[in-house]
Backbone as JSON Lines, residues from 0, in Angstrom:
{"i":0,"aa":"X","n":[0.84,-1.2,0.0],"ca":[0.0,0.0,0.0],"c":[0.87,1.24,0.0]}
{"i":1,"aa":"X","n":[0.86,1.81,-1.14],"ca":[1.26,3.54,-0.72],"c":[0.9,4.36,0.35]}
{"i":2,"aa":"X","n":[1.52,5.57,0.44],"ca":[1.61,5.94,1.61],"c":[0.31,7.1,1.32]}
{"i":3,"aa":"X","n":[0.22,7.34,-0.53],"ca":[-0.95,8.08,-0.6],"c":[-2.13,6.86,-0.26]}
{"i":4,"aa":"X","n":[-2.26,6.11,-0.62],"ca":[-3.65,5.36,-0.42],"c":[-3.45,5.21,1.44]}
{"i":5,"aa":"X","n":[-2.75,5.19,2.2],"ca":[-2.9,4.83,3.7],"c":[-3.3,6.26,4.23]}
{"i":6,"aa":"X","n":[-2.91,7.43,3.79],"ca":[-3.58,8.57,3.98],"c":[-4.6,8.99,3.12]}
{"i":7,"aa":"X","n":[-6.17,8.88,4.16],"ca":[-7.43,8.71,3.1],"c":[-7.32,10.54,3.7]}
{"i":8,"aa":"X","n":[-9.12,10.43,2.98],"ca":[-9.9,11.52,3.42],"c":[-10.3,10.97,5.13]}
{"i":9,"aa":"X","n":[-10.65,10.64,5.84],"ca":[-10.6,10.25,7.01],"c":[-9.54,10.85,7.3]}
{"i":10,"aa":"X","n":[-7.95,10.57,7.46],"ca":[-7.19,10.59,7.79],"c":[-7.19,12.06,8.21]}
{"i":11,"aa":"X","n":[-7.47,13.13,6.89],"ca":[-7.6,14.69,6.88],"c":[-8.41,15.13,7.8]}
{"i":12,"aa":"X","n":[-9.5,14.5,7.75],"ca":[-10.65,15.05,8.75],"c":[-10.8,14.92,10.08]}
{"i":13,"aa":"X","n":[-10.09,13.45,10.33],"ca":[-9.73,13.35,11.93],"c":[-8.67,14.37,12.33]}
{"i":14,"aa":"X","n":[-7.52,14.75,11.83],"ca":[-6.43,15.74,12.0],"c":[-7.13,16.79,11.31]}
{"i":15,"aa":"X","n":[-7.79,17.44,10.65],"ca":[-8.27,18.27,10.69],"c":[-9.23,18.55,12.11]}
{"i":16,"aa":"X","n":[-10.35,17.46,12.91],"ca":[-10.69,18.06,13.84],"c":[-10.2,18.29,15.3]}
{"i":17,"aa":"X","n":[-8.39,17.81,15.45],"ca":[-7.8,17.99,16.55],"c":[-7.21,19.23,16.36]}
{"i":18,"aa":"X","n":[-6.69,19.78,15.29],"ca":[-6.55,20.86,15.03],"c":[-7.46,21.81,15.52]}
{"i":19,"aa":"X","n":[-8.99,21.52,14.8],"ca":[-9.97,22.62,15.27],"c":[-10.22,22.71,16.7]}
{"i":20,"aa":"X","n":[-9.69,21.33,17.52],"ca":[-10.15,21.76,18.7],"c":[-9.04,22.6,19.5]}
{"i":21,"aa":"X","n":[-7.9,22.34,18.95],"ca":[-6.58,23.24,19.25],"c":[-6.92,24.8,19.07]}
{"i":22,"aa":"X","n":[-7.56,25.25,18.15],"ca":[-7.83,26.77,18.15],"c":[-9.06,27.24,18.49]}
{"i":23,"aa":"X","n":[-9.84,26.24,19.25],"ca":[-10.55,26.62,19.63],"c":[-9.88,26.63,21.32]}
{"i":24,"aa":"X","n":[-9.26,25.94,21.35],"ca":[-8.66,26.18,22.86],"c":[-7.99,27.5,23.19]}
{"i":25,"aa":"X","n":[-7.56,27.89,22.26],"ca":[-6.09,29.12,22.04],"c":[-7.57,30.21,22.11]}
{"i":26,"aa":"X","n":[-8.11,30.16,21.41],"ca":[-9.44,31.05,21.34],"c":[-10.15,31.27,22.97]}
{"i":27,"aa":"X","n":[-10.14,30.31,23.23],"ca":[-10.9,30.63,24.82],"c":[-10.03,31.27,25.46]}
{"i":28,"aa":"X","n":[-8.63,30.68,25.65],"ca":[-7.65,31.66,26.65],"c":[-7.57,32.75,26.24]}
{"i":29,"aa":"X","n":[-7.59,33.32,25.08],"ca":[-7.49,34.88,24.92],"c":[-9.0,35.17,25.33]}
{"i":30,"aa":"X","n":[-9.58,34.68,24.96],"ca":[-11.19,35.22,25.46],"c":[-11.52,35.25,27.31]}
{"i":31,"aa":"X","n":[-10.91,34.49,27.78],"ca":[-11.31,34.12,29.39],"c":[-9.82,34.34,30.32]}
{"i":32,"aa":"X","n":[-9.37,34.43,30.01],"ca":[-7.67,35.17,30.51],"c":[-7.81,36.46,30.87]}
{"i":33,"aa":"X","n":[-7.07,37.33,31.96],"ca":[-6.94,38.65,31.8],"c":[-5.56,39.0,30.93]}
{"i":34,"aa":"X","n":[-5.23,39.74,30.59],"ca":[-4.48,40.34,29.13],"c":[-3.04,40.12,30.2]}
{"i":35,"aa":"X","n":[-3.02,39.99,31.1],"ca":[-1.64,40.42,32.4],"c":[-1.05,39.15,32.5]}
{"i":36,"aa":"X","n":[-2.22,37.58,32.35],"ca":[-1.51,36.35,32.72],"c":[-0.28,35.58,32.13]}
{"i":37,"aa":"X","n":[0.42,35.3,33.03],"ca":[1.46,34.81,32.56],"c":[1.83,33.7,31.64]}
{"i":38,"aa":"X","n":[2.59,33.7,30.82],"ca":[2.43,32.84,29.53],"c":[2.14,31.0,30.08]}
{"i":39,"aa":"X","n":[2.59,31.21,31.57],"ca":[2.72,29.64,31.81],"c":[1.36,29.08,31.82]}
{"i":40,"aa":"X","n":[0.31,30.54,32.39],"ca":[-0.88,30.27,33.04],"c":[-2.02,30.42,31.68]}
{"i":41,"aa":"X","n":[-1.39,30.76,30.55],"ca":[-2.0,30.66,29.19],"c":[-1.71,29.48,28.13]}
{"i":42,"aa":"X","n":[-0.64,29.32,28.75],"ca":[-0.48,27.36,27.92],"c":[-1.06,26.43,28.46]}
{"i":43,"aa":"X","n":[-0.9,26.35,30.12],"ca":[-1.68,25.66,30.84],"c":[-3.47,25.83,30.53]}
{"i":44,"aa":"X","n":[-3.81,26.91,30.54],"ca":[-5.24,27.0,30.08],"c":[-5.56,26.41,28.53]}
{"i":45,"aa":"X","n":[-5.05,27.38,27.55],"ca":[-4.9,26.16,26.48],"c":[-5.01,24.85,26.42]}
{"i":46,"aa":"X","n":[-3.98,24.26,26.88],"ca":[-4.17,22.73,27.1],"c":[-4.76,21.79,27.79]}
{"i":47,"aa":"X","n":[-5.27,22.84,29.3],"ca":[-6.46,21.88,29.77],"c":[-7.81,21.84,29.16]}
{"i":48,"aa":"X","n":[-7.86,23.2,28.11],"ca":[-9.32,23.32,27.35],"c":[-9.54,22.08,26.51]}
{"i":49,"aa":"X","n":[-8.03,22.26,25.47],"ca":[-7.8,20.91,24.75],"c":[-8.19,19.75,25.21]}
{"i":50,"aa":"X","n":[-7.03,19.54,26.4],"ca":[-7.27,17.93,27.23],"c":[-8.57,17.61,27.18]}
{"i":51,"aa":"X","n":[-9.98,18.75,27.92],"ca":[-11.26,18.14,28.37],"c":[-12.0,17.89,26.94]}
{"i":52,"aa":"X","n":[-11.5,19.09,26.0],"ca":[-12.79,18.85,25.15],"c":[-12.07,17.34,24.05]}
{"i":53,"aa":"X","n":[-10.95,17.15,23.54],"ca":[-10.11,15.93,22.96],"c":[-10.99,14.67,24.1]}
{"i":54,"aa":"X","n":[-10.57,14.93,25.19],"ca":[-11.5,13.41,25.72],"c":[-12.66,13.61,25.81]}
{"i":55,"aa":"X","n":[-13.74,14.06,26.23],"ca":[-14.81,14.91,26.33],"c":[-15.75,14.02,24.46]}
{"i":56,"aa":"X","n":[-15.03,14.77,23.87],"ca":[-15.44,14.31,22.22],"c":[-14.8,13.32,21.68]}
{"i":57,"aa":"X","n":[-13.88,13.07,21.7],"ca":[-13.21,12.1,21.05],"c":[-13.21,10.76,21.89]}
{"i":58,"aa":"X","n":[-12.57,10.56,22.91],"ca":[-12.99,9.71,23.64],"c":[-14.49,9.0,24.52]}
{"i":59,"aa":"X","n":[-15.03,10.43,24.61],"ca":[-16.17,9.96,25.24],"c":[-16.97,8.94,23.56]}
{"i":60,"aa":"X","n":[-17.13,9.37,23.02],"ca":[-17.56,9.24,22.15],"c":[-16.72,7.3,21.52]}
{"i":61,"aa":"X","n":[-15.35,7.25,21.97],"ca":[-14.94,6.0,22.12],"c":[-15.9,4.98,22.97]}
{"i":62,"aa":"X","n":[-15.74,5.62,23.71],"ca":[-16.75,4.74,25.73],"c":[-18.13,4.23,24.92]}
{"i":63,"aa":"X","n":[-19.09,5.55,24.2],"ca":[-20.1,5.2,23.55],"c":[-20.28,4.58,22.55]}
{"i":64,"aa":"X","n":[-19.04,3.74,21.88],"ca":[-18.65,2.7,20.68],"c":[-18.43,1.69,21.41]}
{"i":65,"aa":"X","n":[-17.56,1.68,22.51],"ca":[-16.97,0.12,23.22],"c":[-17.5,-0.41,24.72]}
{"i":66,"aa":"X","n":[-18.69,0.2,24.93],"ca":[-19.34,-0.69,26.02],"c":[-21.13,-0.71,25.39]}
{"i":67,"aa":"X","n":[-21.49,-2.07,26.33],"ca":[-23.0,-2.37,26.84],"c":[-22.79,-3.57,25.36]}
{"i":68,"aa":"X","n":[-21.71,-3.94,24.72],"ca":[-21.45,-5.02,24.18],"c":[-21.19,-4.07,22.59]}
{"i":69,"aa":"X","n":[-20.95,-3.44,22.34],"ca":[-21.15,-2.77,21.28],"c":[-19.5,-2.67,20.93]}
{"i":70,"aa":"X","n":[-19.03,-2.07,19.89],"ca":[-17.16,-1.71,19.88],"c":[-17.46,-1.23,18.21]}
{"i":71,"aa":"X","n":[-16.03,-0.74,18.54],"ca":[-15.4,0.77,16.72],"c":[-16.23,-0.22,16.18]}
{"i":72,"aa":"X","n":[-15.3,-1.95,15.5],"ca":[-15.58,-2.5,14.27],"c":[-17.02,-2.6,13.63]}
{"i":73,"aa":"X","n":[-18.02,-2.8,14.76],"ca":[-19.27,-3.03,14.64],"c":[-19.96,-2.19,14.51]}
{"i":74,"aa":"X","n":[-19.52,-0.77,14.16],"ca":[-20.43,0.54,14.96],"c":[-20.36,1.2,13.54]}
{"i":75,"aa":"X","n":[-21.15,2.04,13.05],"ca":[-21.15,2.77,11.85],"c":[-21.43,4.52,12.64]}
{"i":76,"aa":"X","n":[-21.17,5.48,11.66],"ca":[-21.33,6.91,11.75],"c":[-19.6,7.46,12.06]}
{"i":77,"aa":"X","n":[-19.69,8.82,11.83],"ca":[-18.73,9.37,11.87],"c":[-17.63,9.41,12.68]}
{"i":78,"aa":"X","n":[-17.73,9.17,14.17],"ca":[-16.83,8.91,15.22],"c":[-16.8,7.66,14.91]}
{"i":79,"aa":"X","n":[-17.24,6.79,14.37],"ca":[-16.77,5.49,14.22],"c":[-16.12,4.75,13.35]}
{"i":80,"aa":"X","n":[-15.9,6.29,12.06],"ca":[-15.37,6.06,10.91],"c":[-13.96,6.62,11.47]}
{"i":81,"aa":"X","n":[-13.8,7.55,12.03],"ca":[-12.73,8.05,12.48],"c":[-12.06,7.39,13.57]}
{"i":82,"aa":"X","n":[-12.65,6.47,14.71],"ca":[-11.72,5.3,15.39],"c":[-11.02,4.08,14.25]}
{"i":83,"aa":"X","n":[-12.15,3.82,13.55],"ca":[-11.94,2.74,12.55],"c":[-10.38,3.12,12.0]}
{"i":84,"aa":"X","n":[-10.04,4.31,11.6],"ca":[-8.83,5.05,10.84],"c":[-8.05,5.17,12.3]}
{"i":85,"aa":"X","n":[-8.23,4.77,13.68],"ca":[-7.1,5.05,14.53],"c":[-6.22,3.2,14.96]}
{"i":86,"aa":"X","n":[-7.38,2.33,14.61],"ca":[-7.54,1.14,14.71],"c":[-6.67,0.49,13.83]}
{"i":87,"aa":"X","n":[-6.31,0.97,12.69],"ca":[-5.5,0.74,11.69],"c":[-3.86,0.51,12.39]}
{"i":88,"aa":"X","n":[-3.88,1.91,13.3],"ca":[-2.47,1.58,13.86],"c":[-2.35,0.74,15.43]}
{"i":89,"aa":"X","n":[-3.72,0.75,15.8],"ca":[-4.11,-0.04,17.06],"c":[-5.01,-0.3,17.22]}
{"i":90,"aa":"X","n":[-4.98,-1.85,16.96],"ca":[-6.04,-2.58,16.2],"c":[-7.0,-2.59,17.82]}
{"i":91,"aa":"X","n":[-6.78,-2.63,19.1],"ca":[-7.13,-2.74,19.96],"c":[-8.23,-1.94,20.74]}
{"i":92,"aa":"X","n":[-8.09,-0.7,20.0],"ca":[-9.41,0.23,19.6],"c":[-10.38,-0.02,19.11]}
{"i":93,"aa":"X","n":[-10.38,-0.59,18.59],"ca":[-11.69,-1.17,17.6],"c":[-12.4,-2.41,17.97]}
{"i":94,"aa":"X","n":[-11.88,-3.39,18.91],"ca":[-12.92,-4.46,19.81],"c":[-12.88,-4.24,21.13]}
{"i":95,"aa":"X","n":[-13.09,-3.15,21.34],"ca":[-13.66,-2.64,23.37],"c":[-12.31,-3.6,23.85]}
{"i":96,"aa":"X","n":[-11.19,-3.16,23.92],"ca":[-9.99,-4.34,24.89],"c":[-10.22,-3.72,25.92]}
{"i":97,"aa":"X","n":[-10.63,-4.36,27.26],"ca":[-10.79,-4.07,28.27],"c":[-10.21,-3.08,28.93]}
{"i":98,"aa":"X","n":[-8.77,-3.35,28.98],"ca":[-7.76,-2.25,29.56],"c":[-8.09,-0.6,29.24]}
{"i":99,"aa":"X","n":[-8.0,-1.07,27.73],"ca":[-7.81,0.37,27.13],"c":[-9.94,1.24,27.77]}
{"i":100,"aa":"X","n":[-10.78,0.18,27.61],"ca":[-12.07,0.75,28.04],"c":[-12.24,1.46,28.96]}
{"i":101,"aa":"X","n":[-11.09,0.6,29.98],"ca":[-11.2,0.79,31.52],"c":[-10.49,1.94,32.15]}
{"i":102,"aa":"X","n":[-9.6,2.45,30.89],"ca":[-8.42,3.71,31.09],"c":[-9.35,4.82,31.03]}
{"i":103,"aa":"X","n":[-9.99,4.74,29.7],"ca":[-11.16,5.84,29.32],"c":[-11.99,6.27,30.13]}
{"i":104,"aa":"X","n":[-12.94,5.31,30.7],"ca":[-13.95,5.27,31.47],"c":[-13.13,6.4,33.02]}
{"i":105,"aa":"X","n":[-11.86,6.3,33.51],"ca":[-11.59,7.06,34.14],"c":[-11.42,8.61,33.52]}
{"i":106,"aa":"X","n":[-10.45,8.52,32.4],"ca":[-10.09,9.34,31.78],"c":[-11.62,10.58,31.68]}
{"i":107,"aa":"X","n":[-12.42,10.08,30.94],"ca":[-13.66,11.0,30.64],"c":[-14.63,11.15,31.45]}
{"i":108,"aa":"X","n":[-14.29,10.03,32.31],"ca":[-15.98,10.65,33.82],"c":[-14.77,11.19,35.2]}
{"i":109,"aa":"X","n":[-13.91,11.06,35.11],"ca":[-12.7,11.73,36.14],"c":[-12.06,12.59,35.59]}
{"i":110,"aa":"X","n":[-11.14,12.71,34.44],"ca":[-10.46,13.85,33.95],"c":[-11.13,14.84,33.39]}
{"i":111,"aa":"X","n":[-11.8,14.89,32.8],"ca":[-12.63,16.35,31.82],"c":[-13.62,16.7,33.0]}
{"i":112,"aa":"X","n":[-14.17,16.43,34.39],"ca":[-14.18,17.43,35.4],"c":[-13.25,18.3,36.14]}
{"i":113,"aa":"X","n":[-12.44,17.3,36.21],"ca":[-10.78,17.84,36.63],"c":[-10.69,18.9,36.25]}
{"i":114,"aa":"X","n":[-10.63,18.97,34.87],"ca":[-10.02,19.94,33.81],"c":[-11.06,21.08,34.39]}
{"i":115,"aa":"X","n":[-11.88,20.73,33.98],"ca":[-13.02,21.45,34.1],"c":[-12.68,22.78,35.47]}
{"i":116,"aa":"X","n":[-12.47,22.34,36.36],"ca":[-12.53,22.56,37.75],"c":[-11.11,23.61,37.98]}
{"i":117,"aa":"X","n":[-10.18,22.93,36.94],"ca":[-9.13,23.35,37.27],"c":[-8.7,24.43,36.45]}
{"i":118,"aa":"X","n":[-9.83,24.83,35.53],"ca":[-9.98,25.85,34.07],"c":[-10.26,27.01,35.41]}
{"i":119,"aa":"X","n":[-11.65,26.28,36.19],"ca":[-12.41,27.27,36.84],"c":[-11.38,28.12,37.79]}
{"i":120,"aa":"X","n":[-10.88,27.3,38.54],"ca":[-9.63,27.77,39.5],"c":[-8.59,28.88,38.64]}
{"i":121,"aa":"X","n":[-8.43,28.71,37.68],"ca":[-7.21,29.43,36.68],"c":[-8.09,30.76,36.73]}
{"i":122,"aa":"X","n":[-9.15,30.74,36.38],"ca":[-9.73,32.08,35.63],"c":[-9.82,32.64,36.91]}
{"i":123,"aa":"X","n":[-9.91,32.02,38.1],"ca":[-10.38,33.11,39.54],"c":[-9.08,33.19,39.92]}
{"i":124,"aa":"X","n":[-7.68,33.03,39.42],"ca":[-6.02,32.9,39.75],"c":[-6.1,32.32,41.39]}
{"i":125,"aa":"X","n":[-6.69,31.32,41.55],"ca":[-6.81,30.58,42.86],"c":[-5.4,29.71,42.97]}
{"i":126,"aa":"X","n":[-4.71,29.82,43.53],"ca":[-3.3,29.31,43.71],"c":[-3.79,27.5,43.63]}
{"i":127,"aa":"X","n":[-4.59,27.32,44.52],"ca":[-5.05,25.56,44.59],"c":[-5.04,24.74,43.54]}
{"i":128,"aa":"X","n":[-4.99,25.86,42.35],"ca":[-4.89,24.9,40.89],"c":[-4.21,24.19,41.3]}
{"i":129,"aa":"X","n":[-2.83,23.86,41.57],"ca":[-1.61,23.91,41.4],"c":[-1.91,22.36,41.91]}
{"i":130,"aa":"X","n":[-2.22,22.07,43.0],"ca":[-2.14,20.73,43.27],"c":[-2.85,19.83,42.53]}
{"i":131,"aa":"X","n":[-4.04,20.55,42.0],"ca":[-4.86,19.63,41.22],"c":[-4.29,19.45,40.05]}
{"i":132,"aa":"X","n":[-3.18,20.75,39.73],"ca":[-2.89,20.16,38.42],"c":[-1.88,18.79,38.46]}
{"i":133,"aa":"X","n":[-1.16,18.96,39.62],"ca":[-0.11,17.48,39.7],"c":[-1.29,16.74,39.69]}
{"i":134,"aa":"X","n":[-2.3,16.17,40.29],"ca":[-3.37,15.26,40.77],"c":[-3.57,14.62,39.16]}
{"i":135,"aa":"X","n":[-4.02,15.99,38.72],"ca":[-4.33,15.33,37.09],"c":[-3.47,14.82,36.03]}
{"i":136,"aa":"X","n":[-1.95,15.41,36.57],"ca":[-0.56,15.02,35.4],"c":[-0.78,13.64,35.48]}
{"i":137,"aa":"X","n":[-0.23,13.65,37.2],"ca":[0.29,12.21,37.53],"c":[-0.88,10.9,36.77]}
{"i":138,"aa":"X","n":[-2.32,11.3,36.86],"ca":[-3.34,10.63,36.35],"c":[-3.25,10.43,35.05]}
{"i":139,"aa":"X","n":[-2.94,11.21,34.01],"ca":[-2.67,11.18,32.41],"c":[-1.07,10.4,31.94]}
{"i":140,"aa":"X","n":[-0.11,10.59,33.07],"ca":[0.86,9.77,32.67],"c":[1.07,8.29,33.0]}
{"i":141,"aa":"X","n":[0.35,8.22,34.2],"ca":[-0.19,6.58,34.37],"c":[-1.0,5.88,33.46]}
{"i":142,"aa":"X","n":[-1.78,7.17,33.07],"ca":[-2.94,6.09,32.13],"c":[-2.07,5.86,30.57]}
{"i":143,"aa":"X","n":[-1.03,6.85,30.24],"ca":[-0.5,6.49,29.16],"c":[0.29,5.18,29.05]}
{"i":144,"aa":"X","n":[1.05,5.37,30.3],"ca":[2.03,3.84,30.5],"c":[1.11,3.07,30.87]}
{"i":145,"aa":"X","n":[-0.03,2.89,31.32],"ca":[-0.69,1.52,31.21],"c":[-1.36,1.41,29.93]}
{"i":146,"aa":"X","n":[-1.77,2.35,29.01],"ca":[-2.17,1.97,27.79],"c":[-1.29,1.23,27.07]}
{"i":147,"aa":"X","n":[0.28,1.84,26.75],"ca":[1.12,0.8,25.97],"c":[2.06,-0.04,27.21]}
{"i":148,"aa":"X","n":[2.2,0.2,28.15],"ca":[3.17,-1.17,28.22],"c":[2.98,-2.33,28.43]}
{"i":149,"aa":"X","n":[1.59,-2.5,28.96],"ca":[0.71,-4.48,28.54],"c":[1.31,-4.44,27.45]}
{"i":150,"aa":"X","n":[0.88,-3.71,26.26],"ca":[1.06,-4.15,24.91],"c":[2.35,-4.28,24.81]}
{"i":151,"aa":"X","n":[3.52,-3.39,25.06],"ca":[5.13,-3.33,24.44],"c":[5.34,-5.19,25.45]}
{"i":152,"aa":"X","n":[4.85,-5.33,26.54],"ca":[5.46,-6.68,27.5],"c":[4.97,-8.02,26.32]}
{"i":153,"aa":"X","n":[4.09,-7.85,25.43],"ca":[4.04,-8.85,25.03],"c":[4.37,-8.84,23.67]}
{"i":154,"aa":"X","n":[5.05,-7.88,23.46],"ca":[5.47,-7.61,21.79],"c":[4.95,-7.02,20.93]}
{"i":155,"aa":"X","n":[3.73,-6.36,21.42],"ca":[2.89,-5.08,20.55],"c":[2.66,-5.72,19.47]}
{"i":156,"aa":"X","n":[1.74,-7.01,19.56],"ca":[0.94,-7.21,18.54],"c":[-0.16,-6.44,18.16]}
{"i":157,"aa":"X","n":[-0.6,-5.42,18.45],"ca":[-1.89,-4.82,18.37],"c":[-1.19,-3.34,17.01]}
{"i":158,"aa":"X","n":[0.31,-3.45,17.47],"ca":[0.53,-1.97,16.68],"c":[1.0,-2.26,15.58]}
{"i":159,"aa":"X","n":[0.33,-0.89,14.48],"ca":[1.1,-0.97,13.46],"c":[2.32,0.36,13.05]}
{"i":160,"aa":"X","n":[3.53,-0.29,13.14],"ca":[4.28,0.88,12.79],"c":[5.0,0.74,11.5]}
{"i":161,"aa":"X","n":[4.09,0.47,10.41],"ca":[4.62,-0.16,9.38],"c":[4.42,1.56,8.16]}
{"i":162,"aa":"X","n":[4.46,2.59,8.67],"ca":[4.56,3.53,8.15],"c":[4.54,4.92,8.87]}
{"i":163,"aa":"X","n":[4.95,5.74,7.99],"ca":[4.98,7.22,9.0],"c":[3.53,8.14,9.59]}
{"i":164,"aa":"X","n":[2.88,7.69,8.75],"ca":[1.16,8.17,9.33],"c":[1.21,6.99,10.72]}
{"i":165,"aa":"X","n":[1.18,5.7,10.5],"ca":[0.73,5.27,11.72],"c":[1.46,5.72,13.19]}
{"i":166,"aa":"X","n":[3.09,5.22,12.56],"ca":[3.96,5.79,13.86],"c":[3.65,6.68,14.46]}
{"i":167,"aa":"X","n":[4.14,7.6,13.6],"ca":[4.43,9.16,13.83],"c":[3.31,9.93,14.02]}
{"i":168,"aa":"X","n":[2.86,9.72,13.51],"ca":[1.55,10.4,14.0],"c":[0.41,10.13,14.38]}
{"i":169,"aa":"X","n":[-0.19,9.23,14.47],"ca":[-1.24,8.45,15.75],"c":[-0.58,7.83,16.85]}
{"i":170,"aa":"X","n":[0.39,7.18,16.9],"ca":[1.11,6.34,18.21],"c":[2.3,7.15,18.65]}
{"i":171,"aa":"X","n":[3.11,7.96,17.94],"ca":[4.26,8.36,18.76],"c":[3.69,9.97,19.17]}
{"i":172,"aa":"X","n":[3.49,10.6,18.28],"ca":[2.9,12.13,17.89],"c":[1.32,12.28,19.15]}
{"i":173,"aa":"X","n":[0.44,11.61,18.84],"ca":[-0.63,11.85,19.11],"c":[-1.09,11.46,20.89]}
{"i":174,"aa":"X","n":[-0.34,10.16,21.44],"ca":[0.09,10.22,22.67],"c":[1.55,11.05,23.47]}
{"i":175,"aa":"X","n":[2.63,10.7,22.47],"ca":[3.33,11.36,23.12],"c":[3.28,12.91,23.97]}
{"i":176,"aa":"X","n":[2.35,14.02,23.28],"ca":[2.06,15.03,23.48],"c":[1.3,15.05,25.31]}
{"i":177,"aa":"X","n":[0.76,13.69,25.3],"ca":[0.24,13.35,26.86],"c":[1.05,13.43,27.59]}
{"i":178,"aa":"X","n":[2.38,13.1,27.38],"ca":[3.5,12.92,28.55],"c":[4.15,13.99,28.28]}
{"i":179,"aa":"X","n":[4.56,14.43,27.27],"ca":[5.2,15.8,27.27],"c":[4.6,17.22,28.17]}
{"i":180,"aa":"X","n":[3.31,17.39,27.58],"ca":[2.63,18.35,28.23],"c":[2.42,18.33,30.07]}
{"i":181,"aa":"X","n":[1.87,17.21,30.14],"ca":[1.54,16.85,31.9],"c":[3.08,17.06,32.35]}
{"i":182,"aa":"X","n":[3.97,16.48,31.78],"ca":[5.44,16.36,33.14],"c":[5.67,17.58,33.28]}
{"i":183,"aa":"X","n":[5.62,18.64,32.02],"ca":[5.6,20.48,32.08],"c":[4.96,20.36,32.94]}
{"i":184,"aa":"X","n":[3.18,21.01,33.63],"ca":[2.69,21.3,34.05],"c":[3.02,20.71,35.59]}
{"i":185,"aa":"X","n":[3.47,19.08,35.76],"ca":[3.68,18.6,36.79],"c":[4.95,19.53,37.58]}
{"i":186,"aa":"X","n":[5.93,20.22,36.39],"ca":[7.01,20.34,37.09],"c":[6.91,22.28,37.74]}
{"i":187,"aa":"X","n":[6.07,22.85,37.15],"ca":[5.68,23.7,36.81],"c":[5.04,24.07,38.18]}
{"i":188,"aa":"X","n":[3.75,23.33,38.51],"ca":[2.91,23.31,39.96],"c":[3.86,22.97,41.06]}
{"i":189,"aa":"X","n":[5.15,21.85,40.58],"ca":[5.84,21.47,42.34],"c":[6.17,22.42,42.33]}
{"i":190,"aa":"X","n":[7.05,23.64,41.17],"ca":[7.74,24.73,41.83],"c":[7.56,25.83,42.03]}
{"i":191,"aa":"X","n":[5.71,25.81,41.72],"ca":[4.8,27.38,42.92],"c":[4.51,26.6,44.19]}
{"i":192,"aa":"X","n":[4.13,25.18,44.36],"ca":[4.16,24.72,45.37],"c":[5.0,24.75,46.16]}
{"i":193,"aa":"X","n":[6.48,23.84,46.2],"ca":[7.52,24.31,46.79],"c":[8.17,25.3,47.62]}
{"i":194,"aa":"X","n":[7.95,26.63,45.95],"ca":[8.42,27.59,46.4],"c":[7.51,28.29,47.54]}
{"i":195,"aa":"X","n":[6.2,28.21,47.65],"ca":[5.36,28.88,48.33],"c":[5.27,28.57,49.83]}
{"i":196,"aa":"X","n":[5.99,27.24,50.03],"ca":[5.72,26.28,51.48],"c":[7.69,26.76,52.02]}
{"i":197,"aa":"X","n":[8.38,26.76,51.11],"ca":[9.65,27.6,51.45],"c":[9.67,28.82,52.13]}
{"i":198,"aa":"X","n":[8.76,29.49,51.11],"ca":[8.59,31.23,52.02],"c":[7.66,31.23,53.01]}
{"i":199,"aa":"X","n":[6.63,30.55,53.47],"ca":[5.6,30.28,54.46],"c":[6.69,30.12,55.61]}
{"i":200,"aa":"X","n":[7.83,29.37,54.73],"ca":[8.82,28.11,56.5],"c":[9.65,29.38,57.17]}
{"i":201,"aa":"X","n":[10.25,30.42,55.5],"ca":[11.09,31.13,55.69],"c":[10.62,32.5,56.68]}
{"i":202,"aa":"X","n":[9.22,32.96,56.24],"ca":[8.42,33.55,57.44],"c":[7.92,32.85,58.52]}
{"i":203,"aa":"X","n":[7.55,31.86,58.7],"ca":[7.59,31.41,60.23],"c":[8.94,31.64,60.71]}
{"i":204,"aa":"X","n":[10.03,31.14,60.28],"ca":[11.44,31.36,61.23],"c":[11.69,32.53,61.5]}
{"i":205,"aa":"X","n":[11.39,33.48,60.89],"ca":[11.78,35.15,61.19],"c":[10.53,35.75,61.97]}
């Protein structure tokens, strides 16, 4: 198979709508931000908009393909044409595999309130984000390493990395951005945290 026939129209339209939800994220922080916030506290907003509405739609919308006996392969309509095209590189998407159901099911009825909560906290500059945001890293980078390393322990029969659309950009590209982003934000919150319980210690001693 060419690499034009493995990149359909699907292919465009699913990356076309992570994109749209990307500027629509960038769109809210300039809209719900005051003009003064600091760039950390405008990427962070950005990306938790992203995070909720990417699982929120995309995933939730997985949960509603792969339970009550139902899954991608069997399922017709548009979110199901567009797992079907993610299934290609992990085939394990597409028959409800337990694990991966069971990641989601936290992911979208636990994380996209999170987010939610922790959008709310940002816009009132409530310092408390901060812990919730570790609460939620640490939660998105667990669920990534339990998504692939069952699979890598038994030899990743489920993946296909037999081209640069699948690799690179659904399996390395499209998760990796999970662990990249959260360990920022993780490292980001210990050191207003930190620093803030330092100067609390440093004014109690004086």
């Amino acid at each position: 198979m060419s690499e034009q026939q493995i990149f359909t129209t699907t292919s465009a339209l699913s990356l076309a709508g992570v994109a749209g939800v990307a500027f629509a994220a960038a769109a809210a922080s300039r809209a719900l931000l005051p003009r003064n916030a600091t760039w950390q506290d405008k990427v962070t907003f950005m990306w938790l908009t992203f995070d909720a509405s990417m699982h929120l739609i995309f995933e939730g919308s997985f949960l509603y393909l792969s339970t009550f006996g139902k899954s991608v392969n069997t399922s017709t309509g548009v979110f199901a044409e567009m797992w079907k095209e993610y299934t290609l590189a992990d085939t394990r998407w597409g028959v409800a595999d337990p694990t991966v159901v069971s990641l989601e099911i936290l992911t979208v009825l636990g994380g996209v309130p999170l987010c939610w909560y922790i959008l709310r906290l940002l816009v009132k500059n409530d310092p408390a984000r901060h812990y919730w945001i570790v609460v939620l890293s640490v939660a998105e980078l667990y669920g990534g390493w339990m998504t692939f390393c069952p699979e890598w322990l038994i030899g990743s029969p489920s993946l296909n990395t037999s081209n640069v659309l699948f690799l690179w950009v659904y399996l390395a590209f499209m998760n990796s951005i999970w662990v990249v982003i959260p360990s920022w934000l993780m490292v980001n919150s210990y050191n207003h945290i930190a620093g803030s319980l330092r100067e609390a210690a440093k004014i109690k001693r004086n």
